[in-house]
mmCIF file of the C-alpha atoms, coordinates in Angstrom:
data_MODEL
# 
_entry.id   MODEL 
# 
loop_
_atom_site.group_PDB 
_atom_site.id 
_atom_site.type_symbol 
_atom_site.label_atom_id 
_atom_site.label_alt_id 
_atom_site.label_comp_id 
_atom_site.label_asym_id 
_atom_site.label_entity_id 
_atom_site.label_seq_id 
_atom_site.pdbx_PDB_ins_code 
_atom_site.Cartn_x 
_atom_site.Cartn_y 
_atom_site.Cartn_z 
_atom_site.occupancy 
_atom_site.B_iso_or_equiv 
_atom_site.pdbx_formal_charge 
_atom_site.auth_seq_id 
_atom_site.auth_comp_id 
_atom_site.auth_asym_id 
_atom_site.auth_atom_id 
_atom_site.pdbx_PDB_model_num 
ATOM 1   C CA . UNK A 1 1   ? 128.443 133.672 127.359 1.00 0.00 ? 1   UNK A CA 1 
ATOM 2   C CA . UNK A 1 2   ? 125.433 131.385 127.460 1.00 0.00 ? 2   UNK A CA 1 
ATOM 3   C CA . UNK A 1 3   ? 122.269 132.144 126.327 1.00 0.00 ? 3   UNK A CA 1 
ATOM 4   C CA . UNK A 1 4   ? 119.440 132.256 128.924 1.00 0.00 ? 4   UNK A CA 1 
ATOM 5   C CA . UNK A 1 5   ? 116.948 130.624 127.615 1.00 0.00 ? 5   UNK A CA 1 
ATOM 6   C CA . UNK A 1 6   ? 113.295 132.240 127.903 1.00 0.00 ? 6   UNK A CA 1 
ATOM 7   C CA . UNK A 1 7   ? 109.624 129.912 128.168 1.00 0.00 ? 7   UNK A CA 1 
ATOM 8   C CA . UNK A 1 8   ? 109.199 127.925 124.625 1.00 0.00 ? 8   UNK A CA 1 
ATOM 9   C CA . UNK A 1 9   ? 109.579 124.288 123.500 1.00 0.00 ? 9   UNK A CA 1 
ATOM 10  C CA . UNK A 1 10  ? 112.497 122.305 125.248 1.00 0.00 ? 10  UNK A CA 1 
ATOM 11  C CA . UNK A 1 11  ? 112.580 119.310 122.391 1.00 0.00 ? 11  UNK A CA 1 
ATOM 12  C CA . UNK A 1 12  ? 112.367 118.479 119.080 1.00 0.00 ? 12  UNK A CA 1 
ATOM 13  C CA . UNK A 1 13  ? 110.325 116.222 117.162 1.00 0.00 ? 13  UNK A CA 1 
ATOM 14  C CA . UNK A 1 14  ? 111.774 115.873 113.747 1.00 0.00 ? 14  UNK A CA 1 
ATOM 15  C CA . UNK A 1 15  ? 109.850 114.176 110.577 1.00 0.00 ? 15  UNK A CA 1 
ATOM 16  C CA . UNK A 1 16  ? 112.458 112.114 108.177 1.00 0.00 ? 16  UNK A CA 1 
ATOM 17  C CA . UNK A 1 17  ? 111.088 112.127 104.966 1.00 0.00 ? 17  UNK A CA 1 
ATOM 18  C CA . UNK A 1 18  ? 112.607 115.175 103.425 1.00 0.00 ? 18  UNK A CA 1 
ATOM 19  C CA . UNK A 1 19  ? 113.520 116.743 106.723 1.00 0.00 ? 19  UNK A CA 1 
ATOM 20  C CA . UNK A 1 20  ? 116.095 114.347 108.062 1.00 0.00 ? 20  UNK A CA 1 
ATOM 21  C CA . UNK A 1 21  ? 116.654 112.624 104.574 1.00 0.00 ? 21  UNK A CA 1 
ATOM 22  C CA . UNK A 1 22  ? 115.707 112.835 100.739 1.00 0.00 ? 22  UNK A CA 1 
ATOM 23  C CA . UNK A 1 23  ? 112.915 110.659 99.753  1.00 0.00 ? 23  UNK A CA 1 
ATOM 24  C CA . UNK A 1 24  ? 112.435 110.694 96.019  1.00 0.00 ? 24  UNK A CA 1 
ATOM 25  C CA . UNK A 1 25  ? 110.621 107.668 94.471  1.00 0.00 ? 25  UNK A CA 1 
ATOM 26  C CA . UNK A 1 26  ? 110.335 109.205 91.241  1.00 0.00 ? 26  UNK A CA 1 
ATOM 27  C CA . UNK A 1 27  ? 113.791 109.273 90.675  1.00 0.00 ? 27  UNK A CA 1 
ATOM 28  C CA . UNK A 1 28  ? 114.057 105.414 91.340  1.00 0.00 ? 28  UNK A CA 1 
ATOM 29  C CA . UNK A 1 29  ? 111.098 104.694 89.576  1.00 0.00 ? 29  UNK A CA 1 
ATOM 30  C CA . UNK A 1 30  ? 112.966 106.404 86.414  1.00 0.00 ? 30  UNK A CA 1 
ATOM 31  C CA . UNK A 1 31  ? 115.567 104.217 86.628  1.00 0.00 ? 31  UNK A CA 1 
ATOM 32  C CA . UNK A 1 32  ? 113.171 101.307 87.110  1.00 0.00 ? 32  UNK A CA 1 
ATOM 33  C CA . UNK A 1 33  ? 111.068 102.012 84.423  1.00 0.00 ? 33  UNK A CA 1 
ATOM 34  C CA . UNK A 1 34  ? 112.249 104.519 81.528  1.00 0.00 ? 34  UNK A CA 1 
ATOM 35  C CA . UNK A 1 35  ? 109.928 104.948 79.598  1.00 0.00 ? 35  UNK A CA 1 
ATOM 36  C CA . UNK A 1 36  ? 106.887 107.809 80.703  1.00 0.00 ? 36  UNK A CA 1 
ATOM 37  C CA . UNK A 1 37  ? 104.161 106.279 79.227  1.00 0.00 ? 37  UNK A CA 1 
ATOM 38  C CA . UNK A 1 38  ? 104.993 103.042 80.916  1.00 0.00 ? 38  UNK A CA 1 
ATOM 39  C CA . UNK A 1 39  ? 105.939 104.212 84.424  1.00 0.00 ? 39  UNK A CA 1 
ATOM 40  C CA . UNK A 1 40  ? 103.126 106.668 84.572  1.00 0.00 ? 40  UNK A CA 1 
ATOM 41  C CA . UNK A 1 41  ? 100.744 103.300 83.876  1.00 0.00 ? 41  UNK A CA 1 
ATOM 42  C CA . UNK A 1 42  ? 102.223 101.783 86.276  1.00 0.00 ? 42  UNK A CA 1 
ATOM 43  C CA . UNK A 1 43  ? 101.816 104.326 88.680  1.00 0.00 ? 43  UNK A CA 1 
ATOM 44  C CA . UNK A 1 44  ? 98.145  105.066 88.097  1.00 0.00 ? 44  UNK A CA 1 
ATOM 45  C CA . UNK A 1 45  ? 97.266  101.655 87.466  1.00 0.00 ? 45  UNK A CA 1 
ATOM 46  C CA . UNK A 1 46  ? 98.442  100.352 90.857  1.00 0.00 ? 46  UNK A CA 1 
ATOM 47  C CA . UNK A 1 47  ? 97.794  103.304 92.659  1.00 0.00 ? 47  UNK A CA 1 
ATOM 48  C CA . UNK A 1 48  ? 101.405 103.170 93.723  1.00 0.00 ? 48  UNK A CA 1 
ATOM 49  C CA . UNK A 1 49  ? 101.198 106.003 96.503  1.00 0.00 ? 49  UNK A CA 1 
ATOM 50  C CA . UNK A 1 50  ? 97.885  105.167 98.041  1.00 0.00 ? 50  UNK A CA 1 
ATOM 51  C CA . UNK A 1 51  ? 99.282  101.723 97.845  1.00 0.00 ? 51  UNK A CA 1 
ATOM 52  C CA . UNK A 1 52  ? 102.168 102.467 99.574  1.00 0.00 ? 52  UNK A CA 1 
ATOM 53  C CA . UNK A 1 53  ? 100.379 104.057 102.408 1.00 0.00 ? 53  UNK A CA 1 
ATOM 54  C CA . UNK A 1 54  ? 98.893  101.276 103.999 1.00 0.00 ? 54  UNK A CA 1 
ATOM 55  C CA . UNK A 1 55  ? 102.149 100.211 104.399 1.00 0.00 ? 55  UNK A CA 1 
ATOM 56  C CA . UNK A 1 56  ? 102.659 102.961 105.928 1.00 0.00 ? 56  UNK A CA 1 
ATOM 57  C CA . UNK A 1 57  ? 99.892  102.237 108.464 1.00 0.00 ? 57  UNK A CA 1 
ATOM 58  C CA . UNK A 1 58  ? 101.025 98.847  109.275 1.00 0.00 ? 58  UNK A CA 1 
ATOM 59  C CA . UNK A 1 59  ? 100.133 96.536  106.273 1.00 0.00 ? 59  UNK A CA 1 
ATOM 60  C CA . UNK A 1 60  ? 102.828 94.416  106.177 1.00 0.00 ? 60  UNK A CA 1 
ATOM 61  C CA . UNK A 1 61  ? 104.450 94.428  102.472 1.00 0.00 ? 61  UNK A CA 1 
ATOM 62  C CA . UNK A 1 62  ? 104.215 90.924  101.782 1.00 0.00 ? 62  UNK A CA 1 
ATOM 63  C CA . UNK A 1 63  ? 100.900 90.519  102.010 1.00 0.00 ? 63  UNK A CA 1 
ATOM 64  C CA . UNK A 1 64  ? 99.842  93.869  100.319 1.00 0.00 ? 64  UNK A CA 1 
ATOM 65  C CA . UNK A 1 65  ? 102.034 93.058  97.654  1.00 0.00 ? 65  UNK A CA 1 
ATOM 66  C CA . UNK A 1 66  ? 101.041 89.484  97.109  1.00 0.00 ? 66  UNK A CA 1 
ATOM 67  C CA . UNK A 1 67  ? 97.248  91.175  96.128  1.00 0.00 ? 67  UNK A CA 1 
ATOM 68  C CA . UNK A 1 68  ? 98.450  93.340  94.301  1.00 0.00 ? 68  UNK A CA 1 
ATOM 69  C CA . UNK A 1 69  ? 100.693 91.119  91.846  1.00 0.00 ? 69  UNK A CA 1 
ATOM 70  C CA . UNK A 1 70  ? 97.685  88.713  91.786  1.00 0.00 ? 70  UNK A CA 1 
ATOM 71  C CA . UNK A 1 71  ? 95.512  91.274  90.031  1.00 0.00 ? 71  UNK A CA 1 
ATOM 72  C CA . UNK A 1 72  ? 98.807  93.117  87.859  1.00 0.00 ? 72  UNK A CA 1 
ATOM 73  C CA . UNK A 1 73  ? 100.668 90.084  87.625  1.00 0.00 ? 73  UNK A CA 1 
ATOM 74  C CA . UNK A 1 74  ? 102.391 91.983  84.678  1.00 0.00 ? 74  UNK A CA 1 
ATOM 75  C CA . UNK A 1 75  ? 103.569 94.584  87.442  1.00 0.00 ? 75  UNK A CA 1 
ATOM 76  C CA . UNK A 1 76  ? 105.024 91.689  89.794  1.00 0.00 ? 76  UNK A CA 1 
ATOM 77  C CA . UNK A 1 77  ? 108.928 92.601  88.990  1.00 0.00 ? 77  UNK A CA 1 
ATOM 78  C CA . UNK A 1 78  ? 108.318 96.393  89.500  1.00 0.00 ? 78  UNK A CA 1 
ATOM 79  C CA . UNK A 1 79  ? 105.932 95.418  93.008  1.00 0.00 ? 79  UNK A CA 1 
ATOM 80  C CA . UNK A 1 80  ? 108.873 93.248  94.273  1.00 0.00 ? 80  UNK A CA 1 
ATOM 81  C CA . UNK A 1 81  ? 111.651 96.456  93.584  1.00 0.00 ? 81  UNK A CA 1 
ATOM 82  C CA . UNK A 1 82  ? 109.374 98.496  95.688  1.00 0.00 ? 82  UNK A CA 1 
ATOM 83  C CA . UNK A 1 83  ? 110.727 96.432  98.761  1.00 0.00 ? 83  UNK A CA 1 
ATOM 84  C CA . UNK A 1 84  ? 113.996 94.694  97.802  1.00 0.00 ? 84  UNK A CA 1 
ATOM 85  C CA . UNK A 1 85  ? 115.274 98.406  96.385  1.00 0.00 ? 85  UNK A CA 1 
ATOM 86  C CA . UNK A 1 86  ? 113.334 100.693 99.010  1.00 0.00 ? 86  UNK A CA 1 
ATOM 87  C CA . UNK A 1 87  ? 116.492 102.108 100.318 1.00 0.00 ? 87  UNK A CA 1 
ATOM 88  C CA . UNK A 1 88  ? 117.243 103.583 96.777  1.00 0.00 ? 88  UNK A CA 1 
ATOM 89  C CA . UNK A 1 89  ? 114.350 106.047 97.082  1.00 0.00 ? 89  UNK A CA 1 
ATOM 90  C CA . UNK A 1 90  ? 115.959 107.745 99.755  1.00 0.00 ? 90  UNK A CA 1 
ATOM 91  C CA . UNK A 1 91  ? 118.303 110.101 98.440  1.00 0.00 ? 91  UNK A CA 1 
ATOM 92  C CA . UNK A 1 92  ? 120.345 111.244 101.401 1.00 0.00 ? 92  UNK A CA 1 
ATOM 93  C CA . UNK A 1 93  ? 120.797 113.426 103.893 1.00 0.00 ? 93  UNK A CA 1 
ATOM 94  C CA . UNK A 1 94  ? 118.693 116.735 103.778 1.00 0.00 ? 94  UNK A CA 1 
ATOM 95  C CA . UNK A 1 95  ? 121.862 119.185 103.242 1.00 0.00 ? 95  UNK A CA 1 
ATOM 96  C CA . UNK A 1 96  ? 122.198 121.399 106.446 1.00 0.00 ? 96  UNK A CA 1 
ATOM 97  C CA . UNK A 1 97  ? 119.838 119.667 108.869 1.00 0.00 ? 97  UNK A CA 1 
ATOM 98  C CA . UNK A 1 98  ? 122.193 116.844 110.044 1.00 0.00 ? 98  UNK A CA 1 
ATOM 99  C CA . UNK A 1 99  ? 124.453 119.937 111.307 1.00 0.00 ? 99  UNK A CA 1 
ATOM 100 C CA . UNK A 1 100 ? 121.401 120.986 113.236 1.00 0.00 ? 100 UNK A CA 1 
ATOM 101 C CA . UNK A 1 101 ? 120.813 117.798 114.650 1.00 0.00 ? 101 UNK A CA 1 
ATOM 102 C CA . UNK A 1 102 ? 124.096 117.113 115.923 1.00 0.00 ? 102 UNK A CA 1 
ATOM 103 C CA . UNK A 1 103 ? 124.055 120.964 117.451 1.00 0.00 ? 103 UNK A CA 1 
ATOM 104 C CA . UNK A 1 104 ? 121.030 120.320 118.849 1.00 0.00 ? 104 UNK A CA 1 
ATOM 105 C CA . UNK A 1 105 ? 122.349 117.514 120.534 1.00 0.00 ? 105 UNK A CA 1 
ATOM 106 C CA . UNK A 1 106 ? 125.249 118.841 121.478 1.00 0.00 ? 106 UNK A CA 1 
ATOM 107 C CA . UNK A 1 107 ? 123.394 121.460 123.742 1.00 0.00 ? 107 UNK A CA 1 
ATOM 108 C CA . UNK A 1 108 ? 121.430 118.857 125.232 1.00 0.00 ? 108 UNK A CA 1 
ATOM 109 C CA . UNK A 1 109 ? 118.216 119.082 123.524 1.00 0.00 ? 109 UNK A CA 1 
ATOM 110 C CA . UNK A 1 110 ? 116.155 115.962 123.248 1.00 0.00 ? 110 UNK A CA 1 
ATOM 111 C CA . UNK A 1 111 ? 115.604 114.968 120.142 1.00 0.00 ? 111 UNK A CA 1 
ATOM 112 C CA . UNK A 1 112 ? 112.571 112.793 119.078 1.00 0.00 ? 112 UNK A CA 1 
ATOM 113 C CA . UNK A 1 113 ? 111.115 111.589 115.699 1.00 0.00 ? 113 UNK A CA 1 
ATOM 114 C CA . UNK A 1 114 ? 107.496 110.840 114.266 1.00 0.00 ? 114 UNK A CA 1 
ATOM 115 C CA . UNK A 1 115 ? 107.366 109.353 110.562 1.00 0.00 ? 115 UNK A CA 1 
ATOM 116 C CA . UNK A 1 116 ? 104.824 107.879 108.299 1.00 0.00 ? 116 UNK A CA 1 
ATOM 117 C CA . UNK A 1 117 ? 107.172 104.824 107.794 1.00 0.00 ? 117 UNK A CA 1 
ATOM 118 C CA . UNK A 1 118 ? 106.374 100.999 106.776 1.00 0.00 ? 118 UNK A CA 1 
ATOM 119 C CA . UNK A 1 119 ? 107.365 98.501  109.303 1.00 0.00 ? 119 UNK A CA 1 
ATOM 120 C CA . UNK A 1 120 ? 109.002 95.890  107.147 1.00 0.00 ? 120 UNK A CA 1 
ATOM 121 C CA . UNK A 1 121 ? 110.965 99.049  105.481 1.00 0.00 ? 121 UNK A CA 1 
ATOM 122 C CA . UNK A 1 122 ? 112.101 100.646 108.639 1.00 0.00 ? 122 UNK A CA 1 
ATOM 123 C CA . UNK A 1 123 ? 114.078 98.423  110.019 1.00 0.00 ? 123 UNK A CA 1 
ATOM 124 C CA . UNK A 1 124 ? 116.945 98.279  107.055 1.00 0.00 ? 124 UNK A CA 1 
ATOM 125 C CA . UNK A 1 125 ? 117.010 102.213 106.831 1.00 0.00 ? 125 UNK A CA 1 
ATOM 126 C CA . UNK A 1 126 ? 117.156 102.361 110.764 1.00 0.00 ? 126 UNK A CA 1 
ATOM 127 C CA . UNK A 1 127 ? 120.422 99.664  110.543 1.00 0.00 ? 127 UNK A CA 1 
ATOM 128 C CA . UNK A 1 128 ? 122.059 102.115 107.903 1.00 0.00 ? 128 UNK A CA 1 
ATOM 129 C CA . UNK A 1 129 ? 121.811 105.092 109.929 1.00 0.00 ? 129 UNK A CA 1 
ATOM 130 C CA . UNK A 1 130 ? 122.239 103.801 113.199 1.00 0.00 ? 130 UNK A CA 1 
ATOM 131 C CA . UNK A 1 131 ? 124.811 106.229 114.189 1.00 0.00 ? 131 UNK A CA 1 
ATOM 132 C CA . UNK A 1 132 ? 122.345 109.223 113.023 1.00 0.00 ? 132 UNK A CA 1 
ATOM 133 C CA . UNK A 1 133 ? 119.673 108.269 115.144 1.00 0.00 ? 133 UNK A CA 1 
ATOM 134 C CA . UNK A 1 134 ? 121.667 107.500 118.045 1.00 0.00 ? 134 UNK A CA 1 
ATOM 135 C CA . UNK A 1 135 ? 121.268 110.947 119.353 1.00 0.00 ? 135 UNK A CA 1 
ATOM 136 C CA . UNK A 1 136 ? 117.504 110.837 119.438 1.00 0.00 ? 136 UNK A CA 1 
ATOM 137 C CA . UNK A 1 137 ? 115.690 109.284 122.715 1.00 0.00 ? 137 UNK A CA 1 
ATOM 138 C CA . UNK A 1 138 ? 112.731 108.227 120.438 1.00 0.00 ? 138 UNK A CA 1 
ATOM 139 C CA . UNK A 1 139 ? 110.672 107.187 117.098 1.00 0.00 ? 139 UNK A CA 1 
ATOM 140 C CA . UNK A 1 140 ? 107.292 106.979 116.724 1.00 0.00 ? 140 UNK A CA 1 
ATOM 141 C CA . UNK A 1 141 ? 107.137 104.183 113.598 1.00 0.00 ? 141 UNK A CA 1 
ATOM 142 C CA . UNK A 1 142 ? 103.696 104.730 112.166 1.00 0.00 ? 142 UNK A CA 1 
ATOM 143 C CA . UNK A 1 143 ? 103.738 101.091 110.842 1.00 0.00 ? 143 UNK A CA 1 
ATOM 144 C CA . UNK A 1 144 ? 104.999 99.542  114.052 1.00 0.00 ? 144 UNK A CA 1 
ATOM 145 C CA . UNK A 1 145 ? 102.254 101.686 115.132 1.00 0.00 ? 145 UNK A CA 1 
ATOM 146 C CA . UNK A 1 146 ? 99.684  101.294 113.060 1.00 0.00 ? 146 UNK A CA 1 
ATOM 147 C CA . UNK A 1 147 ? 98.528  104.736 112.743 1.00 0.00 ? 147 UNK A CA 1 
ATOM 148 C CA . UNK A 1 148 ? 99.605  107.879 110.346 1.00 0.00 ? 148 UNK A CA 1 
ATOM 149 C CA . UNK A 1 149 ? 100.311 111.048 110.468 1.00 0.00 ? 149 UNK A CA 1 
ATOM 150 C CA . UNK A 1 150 ? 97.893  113.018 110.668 1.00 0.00 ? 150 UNK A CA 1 
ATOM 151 C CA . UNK A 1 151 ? 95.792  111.325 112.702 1.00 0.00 ? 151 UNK A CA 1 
ATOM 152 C CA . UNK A 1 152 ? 96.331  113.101 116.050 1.00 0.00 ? 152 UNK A CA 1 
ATOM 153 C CA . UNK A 1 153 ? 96.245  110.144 117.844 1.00 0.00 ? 153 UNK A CA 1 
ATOM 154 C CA . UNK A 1 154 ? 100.250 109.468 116.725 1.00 0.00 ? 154 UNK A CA 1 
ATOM 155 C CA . UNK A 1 155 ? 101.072 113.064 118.003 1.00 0.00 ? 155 UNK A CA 1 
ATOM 156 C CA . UNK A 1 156 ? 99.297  112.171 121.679 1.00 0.00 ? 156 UNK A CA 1 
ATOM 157 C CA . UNK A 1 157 ? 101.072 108.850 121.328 1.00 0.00 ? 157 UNK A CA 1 
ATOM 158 C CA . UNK A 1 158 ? 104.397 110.204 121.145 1.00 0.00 ? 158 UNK A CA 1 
ATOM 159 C CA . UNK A 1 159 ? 103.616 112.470 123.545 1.00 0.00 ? 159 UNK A CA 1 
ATOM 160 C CA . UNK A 1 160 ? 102.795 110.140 126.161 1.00 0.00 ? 160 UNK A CA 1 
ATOM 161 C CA . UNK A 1 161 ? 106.113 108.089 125.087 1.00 0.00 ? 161 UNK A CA 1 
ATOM 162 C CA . UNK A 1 162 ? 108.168 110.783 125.233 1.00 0.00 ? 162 UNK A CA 1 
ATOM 163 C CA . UNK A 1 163 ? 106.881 112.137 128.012 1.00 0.00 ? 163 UNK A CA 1 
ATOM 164 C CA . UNK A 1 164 ? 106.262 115.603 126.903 1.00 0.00 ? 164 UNK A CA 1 
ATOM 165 C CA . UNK A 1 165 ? 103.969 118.501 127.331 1.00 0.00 ? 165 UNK A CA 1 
ATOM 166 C CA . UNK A 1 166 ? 101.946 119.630 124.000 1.00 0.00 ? 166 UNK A CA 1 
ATOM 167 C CA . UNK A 1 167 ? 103.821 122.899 124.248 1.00 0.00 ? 167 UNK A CA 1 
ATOM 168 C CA . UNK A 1 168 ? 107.148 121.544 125.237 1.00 0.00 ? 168 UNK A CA 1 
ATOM 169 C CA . UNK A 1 169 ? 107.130 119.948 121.596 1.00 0.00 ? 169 UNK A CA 1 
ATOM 170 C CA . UNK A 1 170 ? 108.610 122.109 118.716 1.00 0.00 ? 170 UNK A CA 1 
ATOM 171 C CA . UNK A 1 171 ? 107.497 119.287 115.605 1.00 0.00 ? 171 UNK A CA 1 
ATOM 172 C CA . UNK A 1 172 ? 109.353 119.758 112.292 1.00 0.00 ? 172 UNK A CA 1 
ATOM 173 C CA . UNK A 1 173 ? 107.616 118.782 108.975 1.00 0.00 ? 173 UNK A CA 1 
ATOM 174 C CA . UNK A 1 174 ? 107.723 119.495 105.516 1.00 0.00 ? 174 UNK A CA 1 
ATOM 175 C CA . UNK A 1 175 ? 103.999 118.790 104.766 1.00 0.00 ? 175 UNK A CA 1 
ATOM 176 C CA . UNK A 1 176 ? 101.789 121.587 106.216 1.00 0.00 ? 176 UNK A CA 1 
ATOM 177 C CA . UNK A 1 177 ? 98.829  119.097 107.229 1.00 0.00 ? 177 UNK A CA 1 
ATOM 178 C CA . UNK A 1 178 ? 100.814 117.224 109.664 1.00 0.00 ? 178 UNK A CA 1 
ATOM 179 C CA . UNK A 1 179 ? 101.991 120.861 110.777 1.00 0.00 ? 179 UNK A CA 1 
ATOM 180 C CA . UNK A 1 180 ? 97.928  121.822 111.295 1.00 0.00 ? 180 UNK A CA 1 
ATOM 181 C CA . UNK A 1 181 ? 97.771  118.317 113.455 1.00 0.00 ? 181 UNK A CA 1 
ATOM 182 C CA . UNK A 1 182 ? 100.512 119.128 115.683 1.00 0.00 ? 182 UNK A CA 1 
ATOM 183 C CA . UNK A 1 183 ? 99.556  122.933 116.538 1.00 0.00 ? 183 UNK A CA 1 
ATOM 184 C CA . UNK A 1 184 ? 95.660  121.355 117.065 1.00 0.00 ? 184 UNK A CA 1 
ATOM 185 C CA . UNK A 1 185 ? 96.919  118.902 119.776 1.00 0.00 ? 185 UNK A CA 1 
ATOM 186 C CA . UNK A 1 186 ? 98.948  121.733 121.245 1.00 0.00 ? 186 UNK A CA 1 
ATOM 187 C CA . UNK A 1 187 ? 102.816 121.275 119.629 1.00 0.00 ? 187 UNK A CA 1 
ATOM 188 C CA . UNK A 1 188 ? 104.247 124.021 118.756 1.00 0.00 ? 188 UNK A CA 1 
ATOM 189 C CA . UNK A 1 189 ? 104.895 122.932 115.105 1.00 0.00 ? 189 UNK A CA 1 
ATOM 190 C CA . UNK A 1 190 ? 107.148 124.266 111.907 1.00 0.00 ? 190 UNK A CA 1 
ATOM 191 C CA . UNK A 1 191 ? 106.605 123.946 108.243 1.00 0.00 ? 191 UNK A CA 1 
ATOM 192 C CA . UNK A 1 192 ? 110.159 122.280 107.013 1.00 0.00 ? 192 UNK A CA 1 
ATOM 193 C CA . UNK A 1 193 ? 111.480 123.870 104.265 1.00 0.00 ? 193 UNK A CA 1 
ATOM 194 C CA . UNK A 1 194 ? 114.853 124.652 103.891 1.00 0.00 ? 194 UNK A CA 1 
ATOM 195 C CA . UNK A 1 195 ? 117.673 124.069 106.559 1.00 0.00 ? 195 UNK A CA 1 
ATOM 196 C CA . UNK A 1 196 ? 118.388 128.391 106.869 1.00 0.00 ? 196 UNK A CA 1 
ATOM 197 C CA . UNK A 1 197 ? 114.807 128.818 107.348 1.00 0.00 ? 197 UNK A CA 1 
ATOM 198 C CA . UNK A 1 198 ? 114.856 126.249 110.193 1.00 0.00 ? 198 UNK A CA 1 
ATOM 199 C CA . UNK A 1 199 ? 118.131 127.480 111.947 1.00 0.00 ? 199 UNK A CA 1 
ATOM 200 C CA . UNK A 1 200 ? 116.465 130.784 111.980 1.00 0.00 ? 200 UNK A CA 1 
ATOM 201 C CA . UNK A 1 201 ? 113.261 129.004 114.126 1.00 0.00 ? 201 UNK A CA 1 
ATOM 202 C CA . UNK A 1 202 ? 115.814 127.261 116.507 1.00 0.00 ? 202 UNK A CA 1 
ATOM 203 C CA . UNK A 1 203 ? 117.595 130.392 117.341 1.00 0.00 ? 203 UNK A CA 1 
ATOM 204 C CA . UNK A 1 204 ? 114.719 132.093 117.667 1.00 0.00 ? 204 UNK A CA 1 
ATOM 205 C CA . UNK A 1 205 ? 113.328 129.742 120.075 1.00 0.00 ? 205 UNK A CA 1 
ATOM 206 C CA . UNK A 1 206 ? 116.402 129.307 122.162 1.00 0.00 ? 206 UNK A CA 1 
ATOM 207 C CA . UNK A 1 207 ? 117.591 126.213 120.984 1.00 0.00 ? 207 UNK A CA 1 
ATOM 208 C CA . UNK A 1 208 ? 120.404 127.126 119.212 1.00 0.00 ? 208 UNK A CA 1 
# 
């Protein structure tokens, strides 16, 4: 028998970075650089994460990355992995939540995305997993964009795209201040941390 579903969120808005799939950039960096001492140097030297964020926001690569091998020209082969290898920081699939999404899907619940992603990155990783992302009816880039999460002005910008109500929204995200943004524009919002855990939210919300 079918459930009946009672009032709550009627879509899902899915992060990807380590909700949808793996990112680990330490793990490639180990294999870039092996020794500690040096990769740590690297990191802090460069900045490597704030760095990497206003790519996120829209900067595109090449000219971020042309500053920054002009002032550590003795980082310029480890800058220039950071783009031709970005596909080996992402490890994967998150185990369990690609069996959600496709029973999600099945039921007929639309399925959206939001993620802090650069725009010269995205479109490679997007080619890979075309067949993934087929069942979702949208994704909000934040470098195509030009904004990050979480700024609330990329949750009212997806809302307006995807045509939703704030509390027709159930977002999923592993860090908990871009869960705090999406409950203070009106999402209803859950902390990502484990595939069981969010079953258990889906069921309990009707979507599953």
């Amino acid at each position: 028998m079918a459930k009946t579903r009672i009032e709550g969120p009627s879509a899902v808005i899915f992060d990807v970075g380590n909700v949808l799939y793996g990112w680990d950039p330490d793990a490639f960096l180990v294999r870039q650089i092996a020794d500690d001492e040096a990769r740590l140097r690297f990191i802090e030297d460069v900045d490597l994460y704030s760095w990497h964020e206003t790519l996120d926001g829209g900067r595109p690569y090449a000219e971020a990355a042309a500053e920054l091998e002009e002032k550590f020209p003795q980082y310029a082969e480890s800058i220039a992995a950071w783009s031709d290898r970005f596909g080996e920081t992402i490890s994967g699939p998150v185990p369990g939540v690609h069996d959600l999404v496709e029973a999600l899907a099945a039921r007929g619940v639309p399925l959206y995305a939001i993620t802090n992603f650069s725009a010269d990155f995205w479109p490679p990783f997007f080619a890979k997993e075309q067949a993934f992302f087929a069942r979702f009816q949208g994704i909000i880039v934040s470098g195509e964009v030009k904004l990050l999460k979480p700024d609330p002005a990329i949750y009212y910008l997806a809302l307006d795209r995807f045509r939703l109500r704030p509390a027709d929204a159930l977002f999923i995200d592993d860090r908990e201040i871009n869960v705090e943004a999406a409950l203070a524009v009106g999402m209803q919002a859950h902390l990502f941390v484990d595939a069981a855990d969010l079953e258990a939210r889906l069921r309990a919300e009707g979507l599953l």
